[in-house]
C-alpha positions in Angstrom: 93.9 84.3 133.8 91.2 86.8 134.3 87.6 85.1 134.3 84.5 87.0 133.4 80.8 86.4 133.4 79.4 83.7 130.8 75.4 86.1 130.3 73.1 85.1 132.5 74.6 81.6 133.1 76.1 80.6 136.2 79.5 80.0 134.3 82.7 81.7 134.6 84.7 82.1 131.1 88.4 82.7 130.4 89.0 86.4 129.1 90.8 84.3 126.2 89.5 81.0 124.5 91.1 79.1 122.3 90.4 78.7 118.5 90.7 76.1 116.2 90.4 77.1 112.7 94.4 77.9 112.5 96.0 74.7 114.1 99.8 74.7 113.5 100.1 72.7 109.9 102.3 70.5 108.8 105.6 71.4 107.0 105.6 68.7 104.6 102.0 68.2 103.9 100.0 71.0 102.8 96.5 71.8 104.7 97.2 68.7 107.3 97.5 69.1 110.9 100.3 68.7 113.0 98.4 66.6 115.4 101.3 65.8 118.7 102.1 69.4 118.2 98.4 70.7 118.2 97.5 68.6 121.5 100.5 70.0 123.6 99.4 73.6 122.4 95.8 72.8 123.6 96.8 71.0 126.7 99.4 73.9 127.8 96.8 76.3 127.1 94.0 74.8 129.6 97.1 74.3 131.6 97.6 78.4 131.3 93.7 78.6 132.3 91.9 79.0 129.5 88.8 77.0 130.0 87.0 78.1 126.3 87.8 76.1 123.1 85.8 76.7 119.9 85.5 74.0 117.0 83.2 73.7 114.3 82.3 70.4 111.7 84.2 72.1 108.5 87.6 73.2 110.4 90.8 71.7 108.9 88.7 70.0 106.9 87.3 67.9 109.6 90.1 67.5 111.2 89.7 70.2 114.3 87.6 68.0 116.1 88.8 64.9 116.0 92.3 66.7 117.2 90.4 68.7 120.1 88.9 65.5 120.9 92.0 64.0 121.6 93.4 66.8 123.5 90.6 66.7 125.8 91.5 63.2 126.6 93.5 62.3 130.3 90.7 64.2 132.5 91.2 67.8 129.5 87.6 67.9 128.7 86.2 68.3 132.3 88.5 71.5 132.3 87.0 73.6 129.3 83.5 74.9 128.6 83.5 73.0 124.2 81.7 74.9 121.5 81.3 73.4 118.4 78.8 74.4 115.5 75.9 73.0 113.3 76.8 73.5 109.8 74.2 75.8 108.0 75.8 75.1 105.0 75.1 71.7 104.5 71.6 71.6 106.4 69.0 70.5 103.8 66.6 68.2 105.8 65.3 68.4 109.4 66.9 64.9 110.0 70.4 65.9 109.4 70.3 68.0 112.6 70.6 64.8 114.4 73.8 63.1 112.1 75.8 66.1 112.1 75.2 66.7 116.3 75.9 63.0 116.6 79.3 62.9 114.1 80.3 66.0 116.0 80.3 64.1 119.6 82.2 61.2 118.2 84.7 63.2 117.1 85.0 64.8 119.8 85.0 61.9 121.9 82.2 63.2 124.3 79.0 62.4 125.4 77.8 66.5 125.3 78.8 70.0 123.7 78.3 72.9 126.6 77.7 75.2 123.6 76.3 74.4 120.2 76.0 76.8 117.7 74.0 77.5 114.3 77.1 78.3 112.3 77.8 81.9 110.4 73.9 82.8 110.3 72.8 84.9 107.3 69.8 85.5 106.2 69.3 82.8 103.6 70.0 80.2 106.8 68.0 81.6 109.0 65.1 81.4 107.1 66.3 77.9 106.6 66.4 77.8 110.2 63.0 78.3 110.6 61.6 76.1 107.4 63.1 73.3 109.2 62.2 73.8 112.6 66.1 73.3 113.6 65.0 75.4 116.9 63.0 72.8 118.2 65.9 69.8 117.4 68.6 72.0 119.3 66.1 72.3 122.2 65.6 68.7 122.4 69.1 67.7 122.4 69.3 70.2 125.1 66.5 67.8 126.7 68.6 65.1 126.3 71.6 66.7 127.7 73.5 66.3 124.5 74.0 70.4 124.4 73.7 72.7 127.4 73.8 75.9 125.8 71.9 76.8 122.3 73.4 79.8 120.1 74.7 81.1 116.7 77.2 82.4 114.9 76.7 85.5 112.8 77.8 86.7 109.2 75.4 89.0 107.9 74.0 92.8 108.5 73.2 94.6 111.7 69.2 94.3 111.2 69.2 90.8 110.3 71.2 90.3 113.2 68.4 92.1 115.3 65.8 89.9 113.6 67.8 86.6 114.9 68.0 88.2 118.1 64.3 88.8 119.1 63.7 85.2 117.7 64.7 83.3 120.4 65.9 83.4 123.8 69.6 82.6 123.1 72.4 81.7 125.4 75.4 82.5 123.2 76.4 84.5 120.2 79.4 84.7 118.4 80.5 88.1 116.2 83.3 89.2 114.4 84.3 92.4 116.5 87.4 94.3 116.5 88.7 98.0 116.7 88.6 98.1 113.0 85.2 96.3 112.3 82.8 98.2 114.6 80.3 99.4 112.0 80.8 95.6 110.2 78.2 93.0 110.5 76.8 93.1 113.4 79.1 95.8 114.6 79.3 97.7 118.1 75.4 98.1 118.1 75.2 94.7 117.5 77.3 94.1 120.3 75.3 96.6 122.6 71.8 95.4 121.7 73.0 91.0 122.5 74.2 92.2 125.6 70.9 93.8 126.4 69.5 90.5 125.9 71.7 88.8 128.8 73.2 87.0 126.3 76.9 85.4 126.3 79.3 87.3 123.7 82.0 85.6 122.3 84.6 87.5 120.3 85.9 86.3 117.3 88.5 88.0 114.5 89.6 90.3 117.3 92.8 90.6 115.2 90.9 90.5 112.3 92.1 87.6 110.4 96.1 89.3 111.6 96.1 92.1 109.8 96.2 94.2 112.9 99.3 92.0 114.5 101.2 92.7 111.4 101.1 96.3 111.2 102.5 99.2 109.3 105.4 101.3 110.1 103.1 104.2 110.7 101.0 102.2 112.7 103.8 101.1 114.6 105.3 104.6 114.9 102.1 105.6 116.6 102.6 102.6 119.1 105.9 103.5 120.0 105.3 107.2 120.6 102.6 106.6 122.7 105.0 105.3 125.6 103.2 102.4 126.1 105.1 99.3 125.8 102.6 97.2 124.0 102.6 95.0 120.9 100.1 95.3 118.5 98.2 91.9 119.5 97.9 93.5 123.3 96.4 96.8 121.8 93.6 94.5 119.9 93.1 92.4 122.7 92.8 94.8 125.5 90.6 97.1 123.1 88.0 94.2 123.5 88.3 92.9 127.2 87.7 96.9 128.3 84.5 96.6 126.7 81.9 95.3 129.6 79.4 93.9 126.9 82.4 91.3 125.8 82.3 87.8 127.9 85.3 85.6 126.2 87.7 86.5 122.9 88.9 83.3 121.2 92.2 83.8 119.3 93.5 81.2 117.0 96.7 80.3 118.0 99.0 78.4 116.1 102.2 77.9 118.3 103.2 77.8 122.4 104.3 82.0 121.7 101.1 83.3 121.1 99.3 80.9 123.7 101.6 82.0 126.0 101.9 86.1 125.0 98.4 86.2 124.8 97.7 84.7 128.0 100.2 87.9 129.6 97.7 90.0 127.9 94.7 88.3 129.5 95.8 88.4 132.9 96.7 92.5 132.8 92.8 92.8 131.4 90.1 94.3 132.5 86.6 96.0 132.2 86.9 99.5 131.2 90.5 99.5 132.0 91.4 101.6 129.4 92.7 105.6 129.7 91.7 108.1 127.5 95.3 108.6 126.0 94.9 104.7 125.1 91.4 105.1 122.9 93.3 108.3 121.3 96.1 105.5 120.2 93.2 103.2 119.0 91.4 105.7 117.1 95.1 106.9 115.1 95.0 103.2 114.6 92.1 102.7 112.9 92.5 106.2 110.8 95.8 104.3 109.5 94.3 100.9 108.6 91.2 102.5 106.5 93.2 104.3 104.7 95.8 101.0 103.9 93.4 98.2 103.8 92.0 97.5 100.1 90.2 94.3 100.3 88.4 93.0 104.0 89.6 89.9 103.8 90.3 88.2 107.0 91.8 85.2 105.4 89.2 82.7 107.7 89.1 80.5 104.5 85.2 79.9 104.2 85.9 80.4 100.8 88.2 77.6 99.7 88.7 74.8 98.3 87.8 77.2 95.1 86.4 74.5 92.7 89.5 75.3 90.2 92.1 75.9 92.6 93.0 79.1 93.4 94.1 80.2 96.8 91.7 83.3 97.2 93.2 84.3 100.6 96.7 84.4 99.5 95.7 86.9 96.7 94.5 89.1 98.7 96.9 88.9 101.6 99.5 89.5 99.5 97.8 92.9 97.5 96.6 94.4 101.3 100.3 93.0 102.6 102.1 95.1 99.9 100.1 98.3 100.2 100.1 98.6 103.8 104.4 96.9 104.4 106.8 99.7 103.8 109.8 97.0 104.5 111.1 96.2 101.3 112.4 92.6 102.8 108.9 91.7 104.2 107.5 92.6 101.3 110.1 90.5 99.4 108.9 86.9 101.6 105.2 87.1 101.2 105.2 88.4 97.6 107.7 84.8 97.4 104.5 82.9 97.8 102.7 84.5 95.6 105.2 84.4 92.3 104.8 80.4 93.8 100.9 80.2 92.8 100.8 78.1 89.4 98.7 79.3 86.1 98.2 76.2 84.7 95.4 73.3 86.1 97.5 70.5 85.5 99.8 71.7 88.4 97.4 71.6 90.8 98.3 70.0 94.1 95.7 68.1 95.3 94.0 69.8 97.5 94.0 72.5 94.8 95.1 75.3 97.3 98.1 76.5 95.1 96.7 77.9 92.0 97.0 81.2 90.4 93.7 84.0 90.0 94.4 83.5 86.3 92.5 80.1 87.2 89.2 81.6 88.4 86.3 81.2 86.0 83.8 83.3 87.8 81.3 80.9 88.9 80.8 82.9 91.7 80.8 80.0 94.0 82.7 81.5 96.4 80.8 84.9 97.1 77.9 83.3 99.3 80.5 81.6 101.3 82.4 85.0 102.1 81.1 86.5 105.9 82.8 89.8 104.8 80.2 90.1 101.4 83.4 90.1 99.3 82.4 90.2 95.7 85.2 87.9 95.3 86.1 87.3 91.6 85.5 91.2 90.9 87.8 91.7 93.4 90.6 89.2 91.9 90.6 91.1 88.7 91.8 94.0 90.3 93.9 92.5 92.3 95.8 90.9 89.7 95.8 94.6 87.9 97.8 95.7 90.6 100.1 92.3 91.4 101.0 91.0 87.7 100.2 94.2 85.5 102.1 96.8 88.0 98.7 98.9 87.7 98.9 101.9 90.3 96.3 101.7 93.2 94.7 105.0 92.9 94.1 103.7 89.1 92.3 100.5 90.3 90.8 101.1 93.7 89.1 104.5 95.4 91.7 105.5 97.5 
């Protein structure tokens, strides 16, 4: 495992840290965590060196940090540097800082968080932020020694980002950052002008929600004429680690396979590592994907439970799947689970993930939620034009 510098703190981080908002589910029960299966993953993957795990209160439904909890158990959580986040969200009052800090320890089943984070800052929570003096609470919990390092998470545009920035003398941030989102939230200036600041980076939808491990043919032609042996996951990964501004990219791995192949890729990293004839490669890449990709949906579920059931992700994994797949039988499987999706409420599963876009009402609940600024129930409707009424693209979409 390569290590790299942590800012301007004395720390050391693993190229690749560990997320937890896709733990390996289980097959019977729908959106609950295999938990024995989740704990050897985590265990074998500080075991591999990766000393970075990210959490947050709203994962799984809760149930990502009670499970890293328990994985850090038997002498684990003295081996990783534990992030977890402060959910914006739900932050009304002043004193909630303090219950949502304190629920978050127990779970974990720790005494202190090295990093906590404002979660997915906007500009609506910000200004939140600020009403409520939440600044103040994270640096006396620091006091306390209840959270070492202070930080945020960000979903919004490049000069709100700025604005957060100059605010406060941060030790962390986390951005979405890959070789397709560069000019996305807070983008590569974004990147450039944190990094300025001394502060930490922390990489997160490098493989932007796996859209850009799934590839197209053309996308993989390009790959294999390049005569670099390299799967698509190493090209994302190693895009990031050459960049010197990038301290730690957390992946969410669901399974012992990427853990492991990802871990190969972290070890051959390195700062600026990359040759010419390897950006060429990225930037074909990223010509191919812009031209594919219809809706930016990285399927990080912010979104759901939709109030009336629909699964929002799966709609649009399956509309971006089918434009970009040329393979008729891959296209066959995930188009499967969408022809699964039930119209009708009273078929709802219970945690009303399996429903239809024939469903949505357009409350427009879900639009504030989305980091990408996804106009959500718009966006349904033409999806369905395309899925159920056999619409052509160029008749729905500008492409």
């Amino acid at each position: 495992m390569q290590y790299r510098p942590f800012g301007s703190t004395d720390f050391k981080v693993s190229a690749l840290g560990l997320g937890t908002m896709r733990l390996p589910l289980s097959r019977f029960i729908p959106q609950k965590v295999n938990v024995q299966q989740s704990i050897r993953m985590m265990r074998h993957a500080i075991d591999k060196g990766i000393n970075y795990f990210d959490t947050a209160w709203p994962y799984h439904l809760r149930q990502s940090e009670r499970i890293v909890g328990k994985a850090l158990q038997d002498g684990y959580r003295e081996k990783v540097h534990l992030t977890t986040k402060l959910p914006m969200f739900l932050i009304s009052r002043e004193s909630e800082f303090d219950f949502y800090l304190n629920s978050s320890l127990k779970a974990l089943q720790t005494d202190h968080v090295d990093t906590y984070l404002f979660h997915a800052l906007s500009k609506n929570t910000f200004e939140r932020l600020k009403k409520l003096k939440l600044l103040d609470k994270m640096k006396r919990a620091r006091d306390q020694g209840k959270i070492k390092y202070i930080g945020f998470s960000f979903h919004d545009t490049l000069p709100v980002f700025r604005e957060i920035v100059d605010h406060f003398d941060w030790d962390v941030v986390q951005i979405q950052f890959n070789y397709m989102d560069t000019a996305l939230q807070a983008g590569q200036e974004g990147l450039e002008y944190a990094a300025s600041k001394n502060m930490a980076i922390v990489i997160m939808e490098p493989l932007k929600g796996g859209q850009l491990a799934n590839p197209p043919k053309e996308a993989l032609d390009v790959m294999a004429a390049s005569g670099i042996e390299r799967t698509p996951v190493d090209w994302a990964l190693q895009y990031l680690w050459d960049r010197p501004e990038v301290s730690c990219v957390i992946s969410g791995m669901g399974n012992m396979t990427m853990i492991n192949e990802n871990c190969a890729s972290a070890d051959k990293s390195g700062i600026e590592s990359l040759s010419e004839k390897e950006k060429i490669v990225i930037d074909e890449l990223v010509d191919i994907y812009r031209k594919n990709i219809l809706v930016p949906c990285t399927d990080c579920k912010y979104c759901m439970p939709c109030p009336f059931g629909v699964n929002i992700p799966l709609h649009f994994a399956t509309l971006n799947h089918q434009t970009i797949e040329r393979r008729f039988y891959y296209k066959f499987f995930v188009r499967r689970s969408y022809n699964a999706l039930v119209r009708n409420k009273k078929r709802l599963n219970r945690s009303k993930t399996n429903g239809h876009a024939s469903l949505c009402t357009e409350c427009g609940v879900c639009i504030p939620k989305c980091p990408q600024g996804i106009n959500i129930p718009h966006e349904l409707k033409k999806t369905l034009e395309i899925l159920d009424k056999r619409k052509n693209i160029k008749d729905v979409f500008e492409v």
